[in-house]
Structures are given as C-alpha cells and as structure tokens.
DRENSE-590960 format. One record per residue (C-alpha): residue in one letter; x negated, y, z negated; residue number from 1. Coordinates in steps of 0.25 Angstrom, whole numbers, always signed. Last residue first. Layout:
BEGIN
{'a' {X Y Z} NUM}
...
This chain:
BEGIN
{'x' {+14 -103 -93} 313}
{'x' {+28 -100 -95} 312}
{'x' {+36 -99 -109} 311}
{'x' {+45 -110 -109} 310}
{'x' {+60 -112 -105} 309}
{'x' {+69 -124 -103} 308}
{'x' {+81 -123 -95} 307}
{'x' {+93 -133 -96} 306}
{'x' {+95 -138 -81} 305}
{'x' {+108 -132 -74} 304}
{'x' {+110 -135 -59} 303}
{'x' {+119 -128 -52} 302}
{'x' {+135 -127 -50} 301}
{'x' {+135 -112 -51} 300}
{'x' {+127 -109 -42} 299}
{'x' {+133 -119 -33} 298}
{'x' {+146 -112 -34} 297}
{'x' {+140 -99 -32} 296}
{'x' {+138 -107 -18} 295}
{'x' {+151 -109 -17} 294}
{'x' {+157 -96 -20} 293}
{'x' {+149 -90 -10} 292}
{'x' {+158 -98 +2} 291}
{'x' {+155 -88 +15} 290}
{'x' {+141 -86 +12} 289}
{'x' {+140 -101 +15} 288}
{'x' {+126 -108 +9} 287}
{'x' {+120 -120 +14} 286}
{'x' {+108 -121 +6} 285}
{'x' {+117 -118 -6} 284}
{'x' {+127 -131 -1} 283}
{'x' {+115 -140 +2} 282}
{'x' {+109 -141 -13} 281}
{'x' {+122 -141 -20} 280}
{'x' {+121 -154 -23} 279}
{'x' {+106 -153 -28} 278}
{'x' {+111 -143 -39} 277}
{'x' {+107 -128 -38} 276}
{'x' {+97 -122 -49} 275}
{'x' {+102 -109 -50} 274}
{'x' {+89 -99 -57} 273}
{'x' {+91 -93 -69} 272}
{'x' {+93 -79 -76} 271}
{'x' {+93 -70 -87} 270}
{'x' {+82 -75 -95} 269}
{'x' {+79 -75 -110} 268}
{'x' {+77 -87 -115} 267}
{'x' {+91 -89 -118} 266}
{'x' {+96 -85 -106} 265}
{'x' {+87 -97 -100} 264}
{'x' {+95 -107 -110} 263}
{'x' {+109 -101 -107} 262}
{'x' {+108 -104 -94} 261}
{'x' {+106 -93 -85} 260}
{'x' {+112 -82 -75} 259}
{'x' {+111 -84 -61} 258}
{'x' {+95 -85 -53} 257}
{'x' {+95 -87 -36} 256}
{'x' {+81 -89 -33} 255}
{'x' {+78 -79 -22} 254}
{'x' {+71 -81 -8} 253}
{'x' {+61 -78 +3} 252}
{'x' {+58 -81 +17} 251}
{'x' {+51 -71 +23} 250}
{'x' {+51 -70 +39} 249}
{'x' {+38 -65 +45} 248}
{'x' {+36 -48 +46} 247}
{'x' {+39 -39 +59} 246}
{'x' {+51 -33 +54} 245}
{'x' {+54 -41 +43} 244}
{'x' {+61 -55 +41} 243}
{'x' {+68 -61 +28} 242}
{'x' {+74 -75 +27} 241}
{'x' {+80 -75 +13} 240}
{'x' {+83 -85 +3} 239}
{'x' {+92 -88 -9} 238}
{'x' {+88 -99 -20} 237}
{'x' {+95 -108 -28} 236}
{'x' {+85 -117 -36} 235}
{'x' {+83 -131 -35} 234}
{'x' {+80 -134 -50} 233}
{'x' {+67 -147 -52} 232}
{'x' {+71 -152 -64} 231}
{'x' {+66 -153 -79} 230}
{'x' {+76 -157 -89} 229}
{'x' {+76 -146 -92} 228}
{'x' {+76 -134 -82} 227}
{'x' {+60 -127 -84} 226}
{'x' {+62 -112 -87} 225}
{'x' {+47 -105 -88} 224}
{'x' {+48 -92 -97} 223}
{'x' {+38 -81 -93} 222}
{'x' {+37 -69 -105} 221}
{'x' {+41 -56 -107} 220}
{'x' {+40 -49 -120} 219}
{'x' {+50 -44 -129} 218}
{'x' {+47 -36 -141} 217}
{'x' {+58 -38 -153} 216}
{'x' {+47 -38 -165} 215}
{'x' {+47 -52 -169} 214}
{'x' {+35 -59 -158} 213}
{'x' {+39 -56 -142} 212}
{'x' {+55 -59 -138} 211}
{'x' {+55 -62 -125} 210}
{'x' {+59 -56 -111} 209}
{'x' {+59 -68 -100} 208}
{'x' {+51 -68 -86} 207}
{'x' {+56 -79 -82} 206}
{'x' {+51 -93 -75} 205}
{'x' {+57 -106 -68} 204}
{'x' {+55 -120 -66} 203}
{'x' {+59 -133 -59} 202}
{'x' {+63 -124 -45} 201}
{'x' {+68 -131 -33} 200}
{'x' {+72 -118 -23} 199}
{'x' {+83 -118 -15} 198}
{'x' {+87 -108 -4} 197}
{'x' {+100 -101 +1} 196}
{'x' {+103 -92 +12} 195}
{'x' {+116 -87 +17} 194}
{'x' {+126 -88 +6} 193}
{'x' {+119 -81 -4} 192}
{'x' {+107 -75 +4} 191}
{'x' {+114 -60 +10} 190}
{'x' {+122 -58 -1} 189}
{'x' {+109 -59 -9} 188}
{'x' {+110 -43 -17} 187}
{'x' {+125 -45 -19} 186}
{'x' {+131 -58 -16} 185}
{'x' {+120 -66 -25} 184}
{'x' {+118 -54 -34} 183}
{'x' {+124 -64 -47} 182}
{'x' {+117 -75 -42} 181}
{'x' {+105 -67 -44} 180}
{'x' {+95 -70 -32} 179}
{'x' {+81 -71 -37} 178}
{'x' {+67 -70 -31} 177}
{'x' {+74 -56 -28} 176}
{'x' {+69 -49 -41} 175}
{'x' {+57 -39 -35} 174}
{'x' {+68 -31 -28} 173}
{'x' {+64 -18 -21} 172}
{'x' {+49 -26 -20} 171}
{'x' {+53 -37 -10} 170}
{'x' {+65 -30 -7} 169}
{'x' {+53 -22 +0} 168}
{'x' {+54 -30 +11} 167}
{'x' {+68 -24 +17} 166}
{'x' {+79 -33 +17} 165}
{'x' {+85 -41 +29} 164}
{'x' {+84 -53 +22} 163}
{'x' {+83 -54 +10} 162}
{'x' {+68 -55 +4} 161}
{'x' {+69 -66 -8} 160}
{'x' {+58 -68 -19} 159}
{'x' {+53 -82 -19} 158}
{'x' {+47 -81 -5} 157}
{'x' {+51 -93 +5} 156}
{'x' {+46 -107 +9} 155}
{'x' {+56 -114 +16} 154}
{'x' {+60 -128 +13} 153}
{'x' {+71 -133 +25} 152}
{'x' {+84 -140 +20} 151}
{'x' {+91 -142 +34} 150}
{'x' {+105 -138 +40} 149}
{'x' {+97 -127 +48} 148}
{'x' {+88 -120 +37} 147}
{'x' {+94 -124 +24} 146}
{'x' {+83 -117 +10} 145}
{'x' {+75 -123 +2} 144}
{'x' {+64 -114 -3} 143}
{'x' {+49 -116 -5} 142}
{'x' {+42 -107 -12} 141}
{'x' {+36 -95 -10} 140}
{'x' {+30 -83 -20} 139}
{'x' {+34 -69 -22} 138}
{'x' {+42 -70 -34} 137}
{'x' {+35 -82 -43} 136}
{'x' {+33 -96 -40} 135}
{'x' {+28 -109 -46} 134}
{'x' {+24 -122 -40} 133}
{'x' {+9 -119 -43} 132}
{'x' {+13 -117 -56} 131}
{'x' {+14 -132 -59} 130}
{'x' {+0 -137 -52} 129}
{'x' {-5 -140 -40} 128}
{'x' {-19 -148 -38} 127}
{'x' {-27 -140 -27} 126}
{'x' {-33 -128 -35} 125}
{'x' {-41 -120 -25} 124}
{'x' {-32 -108 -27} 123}
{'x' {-32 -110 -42} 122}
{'x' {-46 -110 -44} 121}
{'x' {-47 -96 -36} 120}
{'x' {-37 -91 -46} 119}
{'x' {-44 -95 -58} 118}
{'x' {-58 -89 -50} 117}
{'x' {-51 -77 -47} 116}
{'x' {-45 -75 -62} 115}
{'x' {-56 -77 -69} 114}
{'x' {-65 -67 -60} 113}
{'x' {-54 -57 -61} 112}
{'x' {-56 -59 -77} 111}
{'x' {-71 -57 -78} 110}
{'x' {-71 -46 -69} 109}
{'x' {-60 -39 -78} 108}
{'x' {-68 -41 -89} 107}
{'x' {-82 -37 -84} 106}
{'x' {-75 -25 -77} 105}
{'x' {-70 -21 -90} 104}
{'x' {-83 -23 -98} 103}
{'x' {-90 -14 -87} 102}
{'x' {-82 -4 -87} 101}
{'x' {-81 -1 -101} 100}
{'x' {-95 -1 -102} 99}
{'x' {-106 -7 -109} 98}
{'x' {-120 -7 -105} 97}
{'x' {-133 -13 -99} 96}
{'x' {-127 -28 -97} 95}
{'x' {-113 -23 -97} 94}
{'x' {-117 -18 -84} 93}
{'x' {-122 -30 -79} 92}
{'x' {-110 -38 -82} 91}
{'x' {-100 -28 -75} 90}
{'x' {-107 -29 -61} 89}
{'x' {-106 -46 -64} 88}
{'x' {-93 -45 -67} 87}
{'x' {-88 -35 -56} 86}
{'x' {-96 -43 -46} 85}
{'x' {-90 -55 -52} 84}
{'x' {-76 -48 -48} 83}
{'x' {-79 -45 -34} 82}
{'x' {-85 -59 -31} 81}
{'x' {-72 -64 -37} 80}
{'x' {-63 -55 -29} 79}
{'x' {-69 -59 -16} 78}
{'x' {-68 -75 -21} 77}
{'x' {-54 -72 -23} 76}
{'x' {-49 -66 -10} 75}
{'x' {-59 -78 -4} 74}
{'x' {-50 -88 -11} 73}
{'x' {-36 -81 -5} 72}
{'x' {-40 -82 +8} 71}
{'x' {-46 -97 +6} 70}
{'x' {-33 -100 +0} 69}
{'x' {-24 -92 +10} 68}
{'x' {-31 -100 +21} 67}
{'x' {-30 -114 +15} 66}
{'x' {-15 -111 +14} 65}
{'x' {-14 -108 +27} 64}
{'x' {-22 -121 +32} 63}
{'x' {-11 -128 +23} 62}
{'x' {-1 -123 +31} 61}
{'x' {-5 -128 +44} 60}
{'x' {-10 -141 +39} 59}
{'x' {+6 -139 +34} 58}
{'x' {+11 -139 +49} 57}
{'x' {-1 -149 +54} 56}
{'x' {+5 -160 +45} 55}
{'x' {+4 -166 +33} 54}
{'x' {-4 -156 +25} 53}
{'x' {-13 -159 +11} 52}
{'x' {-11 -146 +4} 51}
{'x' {+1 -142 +11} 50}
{'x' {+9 -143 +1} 49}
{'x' {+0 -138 -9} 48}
{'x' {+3 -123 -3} 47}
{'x' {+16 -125 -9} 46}
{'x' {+12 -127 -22} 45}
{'x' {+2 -117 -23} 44}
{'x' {+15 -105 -23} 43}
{'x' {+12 -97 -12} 42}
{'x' {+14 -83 -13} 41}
{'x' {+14 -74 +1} 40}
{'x' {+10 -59 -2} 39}
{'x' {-4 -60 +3} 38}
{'x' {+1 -60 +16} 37}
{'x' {-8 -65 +29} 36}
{'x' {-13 -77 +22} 35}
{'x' {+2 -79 +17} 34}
{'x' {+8 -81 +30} 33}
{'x' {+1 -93 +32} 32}
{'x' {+7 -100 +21} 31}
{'x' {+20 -92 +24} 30}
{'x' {+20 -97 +39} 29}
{'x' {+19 -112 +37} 28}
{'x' {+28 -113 +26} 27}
{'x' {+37 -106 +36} 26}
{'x' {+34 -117 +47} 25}
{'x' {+35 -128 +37} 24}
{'x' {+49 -126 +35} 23}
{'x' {+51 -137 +26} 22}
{'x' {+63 -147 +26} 21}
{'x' {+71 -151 +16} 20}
{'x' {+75 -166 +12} 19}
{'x' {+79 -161 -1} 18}
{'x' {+68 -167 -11} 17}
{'x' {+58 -171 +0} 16}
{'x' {+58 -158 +7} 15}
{'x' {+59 -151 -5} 14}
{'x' {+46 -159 -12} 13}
{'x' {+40 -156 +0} 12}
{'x' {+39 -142 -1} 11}
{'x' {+33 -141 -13} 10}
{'x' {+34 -128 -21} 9}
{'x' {+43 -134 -29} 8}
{'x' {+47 -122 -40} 7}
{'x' {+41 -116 -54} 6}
{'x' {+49 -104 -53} 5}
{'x' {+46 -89 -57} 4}
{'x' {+53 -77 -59} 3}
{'x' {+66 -82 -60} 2}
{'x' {+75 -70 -63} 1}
C-alpha cells in the first residue's frame, strides 16, 4: 500500500509540464468548502499557490485560505488559554502540596502548550518546505485527469469514493487510496476503463514490519522509497465523481500499486505504485473499456527506476 507520497502539489508545474489546464472553479469550491468541513486536508503546498494571486479567481481563493488560517488560529489560541490556565492552576498547587493531580495536569499542560505554539508557528510559516508536498489517506492533491479532449488539473481526495457507493465506504473500506491491479475488474470495474488519473510522485512511504534487536520481535517502522536516479514518477491513478443526496460532488482517487521489484520486497513491502511512461501519457487518460488488454499493457510497459529506501523522518 502506499501510505504516504511526497508528490507536486503545484498546480502550475502540471500546466507548464503537460500543457494542462486547471479547473479553478473546483479548486475554488474545496478551499472554501473546507471552512465549513473540518474533514477537507490541504497539503501547505497548494495553498502556496495562491500566495501572491494573479487574478481575481485565485484572489478568491487566497481569501479562503486566509479565513481557514484565521479560523484555525483562533481554535488554537482558545486551547492555549485553556492550557495555561491548567498550568498555571497546577503550579500553585504544587506550591502547598504534592499530588498526583497536580503533577499530571503540570505535564500534560506543558505538552499541549508545546504542541499549540509549534503548530501555530507552522500555520504562519510562509517559506515551504519538503513535507509540505506530502500527502496521506484523506488529503488532496492535484490529479491529472481528460475532461473534453483536454488535460485539466483537478483536485481530488486521495482516498477514492466510487461512484454510486454509499459514504461509509469511507470507513467499510479504509484501503481504497489504492487500486490493486490484481482487483482492477473486480472491486474497480466501474473506473478501469472509464476514468483514469495521474498523479507525479518523487516519493513514497510504508508501513514495513522489521526485525527489532536479536530476539525475533518485529516492529513497524516508516520506510521512505526514493527512485534512483531521482525522478519525478507520473503515477497511475483511477478516480471517481461521487454525489450524495443533497451533498457537493467529491472527487477522489486511488493510486493504482502491482507487485514489486525485487529491491522494495526486499525491504519488506508487498506493493508499489505503476509509474507510467510519457509515451503512454494520452492513451491511459483515454481509456476504452472495450480494449482492457491495452491498457494492462501499459501497466506493463511502465517505468522502472531502482528504489532506494530509508527510514523516514
């Protein structure tokens, strides 16, 4: 499974890459979307987009985005008042005496107080850095995807809703930011051969069993996979256009994973992403349900850098 993905977050490096358009009216709606749903994850890369906007659209955008930071300071700043309260509440008593109570709340103060100001820090941080580009299960990202002849940049959930399903396959079935080649005509008949995405992805991360000191104990640890010599992957993706009764579409999608190289197995993962080749960029946005064969071909024929793995940050 890939758990993780260091990916580009920037929409104008797809639009300057493949000549791809953005949909700004959808980025438009899930930045404003998400002052109303605490459930929306934006990676900080793609709010920097709009950090300095060209035209009234992303003014429009970046005024959202100023809202959702001011909304998400003053939740903050409410739970650092409450916590120095605590501290300061727990401070006095240990002046007088020494309870159980009053050490923990002294420590647990401490440590929410830590934590808000850090994450304060980070909210108002304006120069980006690596992580900012990463995403896990939940968040969004830009996807590539044909819309009417044309490459359009759409940004879409990284964990895929079919169509037509109930919501709770959100929760029924945790796993489906991956698309198992070997499930492609089983539970994603209904996106292979209809609706297919690319996501460009320089890096990736598992959740890998290892071996922990000489006793035989396991433990899991988070192994980053970088392709050597490094290279940006465009990533074989499927999507889905889902609408509720009474709910705003959600576009969401799955990274499709085969079995690996020998050098990911090695490490003690099961699975791998497909990187496509630019050649066959066109024909796997164009899919035609009637010809399967031909786009298991292009799976096949894909990209296949020598992974080099780390333990993660």
């Amino acid at each position: 499974m890939c758990y993780s993905a260091q990916i580009w977050a920037e929409y104008k490096k797809y639009c300057r890459a493949y000549g791809a358009r953005l949909d700004i009216g959808a980025y438009a709606e899930l930045f404003w979307g998400r002052l109303e749903d605490a459930r929306i994850k934006i990676p900080k890369a793609m709010e920097g987009e709009f950090a300095s906007p060209e035209s009234d659209q992303e003014h429009h955008i970046k005024v959202a985005i100023d809202q959702h930071r001011m909304q998400q300071a003053s939740i903050l700043e409410q739970e650092l008042f409450k916590q120095r309260k605590r501290l300061a509440d727990s401070e006095r008593t240990l002046l007088t005496k020494t309870t159980k109570a009053a050490t923990e709340g002294k420590r647990i103060a401490s440590t929410k107080i830590e934590w808000a100001l850090s994450k304060l820090a980070d909210m108002r941080r304006t120069e980006l850095k690596e992580g900012d580009s990463r995403i896990y299960p939940g968040y969004y990202a830009p996807v590539m995807m044909m819309e009417n002849g044309e490459r359009v940049i759409k940004p879409m959930r990284y964990q895929c809703r079919p169509a037509g399903k109930p919501a709770f396959y959100d929760t029924k079935y945790p796993g489906t930011y991956n698309a198992r080649r070997d499930n492609l005509e089983g539970f994603w008949k209904g996106q292979f051969g209809y609706s297919h995405g690319l996501m460009i992805v320089n890096a990736f991360y598992e959740h890998v069993a290892q071996p922990k000191g000489e006793g035989g104990e396991k433990q899991n640890v988070i192994l980053e996979f970088k392709p050597r010599p490094a290279q940006d992957m465009v990533v074989a993706c499927l999507w889905s256009r889902w609408k509720g009764e009474g709910e705003s579409n959600l576009y969401s999608f799955a990274a499709i994973t085969d079995e690996p190289p020998e050098e990911i197995a090695s490490a003690g993962h099961d699975r791998c992403i497909i990187p496509v080749k630019p050649e066959n960029i066109d024909a796997w946005l164009n899919p035609n349900p009637t010809k399967l064969a031909d786009l298991y071909a292009i799976l096949d024929d894909r990209e296949r850098p020598y992974y080099e793995h780390r333990m993660a940050a």
